[in-house]
C-alpha positions in Angstrom: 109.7 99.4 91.4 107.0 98.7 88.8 104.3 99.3 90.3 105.5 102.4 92.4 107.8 103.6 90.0 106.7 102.6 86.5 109.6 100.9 85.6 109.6 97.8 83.4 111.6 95.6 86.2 112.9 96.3 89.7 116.3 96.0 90.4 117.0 92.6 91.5 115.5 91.1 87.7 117.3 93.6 86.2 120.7 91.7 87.6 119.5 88.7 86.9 119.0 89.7 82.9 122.0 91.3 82.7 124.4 89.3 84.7 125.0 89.0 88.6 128.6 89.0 86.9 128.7 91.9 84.9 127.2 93.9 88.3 130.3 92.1 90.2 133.0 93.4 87.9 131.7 96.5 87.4 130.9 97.3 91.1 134.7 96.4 91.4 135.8 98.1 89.1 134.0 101.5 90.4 135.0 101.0 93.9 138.8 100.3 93.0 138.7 103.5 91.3 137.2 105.6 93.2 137.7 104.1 96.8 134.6 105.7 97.9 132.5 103.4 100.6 129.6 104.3 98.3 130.7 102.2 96.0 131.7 99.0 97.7 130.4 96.0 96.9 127.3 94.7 98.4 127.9 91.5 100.4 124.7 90.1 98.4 125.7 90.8 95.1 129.4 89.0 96.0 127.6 86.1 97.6 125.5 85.6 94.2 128.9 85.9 91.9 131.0 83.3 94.6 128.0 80.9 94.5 128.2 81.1 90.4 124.3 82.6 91.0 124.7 84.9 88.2 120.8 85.2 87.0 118.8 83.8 83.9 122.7 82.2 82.1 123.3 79.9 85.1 119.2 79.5 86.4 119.9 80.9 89.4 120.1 84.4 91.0 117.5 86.5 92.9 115.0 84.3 91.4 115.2 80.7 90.0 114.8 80.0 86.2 113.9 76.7 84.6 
């Protein structure tokens, strides 16, 4: 994504600053309302918010942080 696209981070870091959290709820929270299979829930992004992977606030996520 940076490279190809410019952008300061890809997707995945992006997450991981904000909160693997944050993207759970709010994924939820746009599928309950809307139903559509668009917005379900990716199995990877519930896997990271079961494990308690949430991104830079627990170390863990896409990537590992010391």
């Amino acid at each position: 994504m940076q490279d190809a696209l410019g952008q300061p981070m890809g997707p995945f870091r992006l997450m991981d600053l904000t909160g693997i959290d944050l993207s759970y709820y709010s994924a939820r929270e746009r599928y309950q309302n809307s139903r559509d299979p668009k917005d379900k829930l990716s199995p990877l992004v519930v896997e990271k918010f079961t494990k308690g992977e949430w991104g830079r606030k627990t170390g863990k996520g896409y990537y590992t942080y010391e």
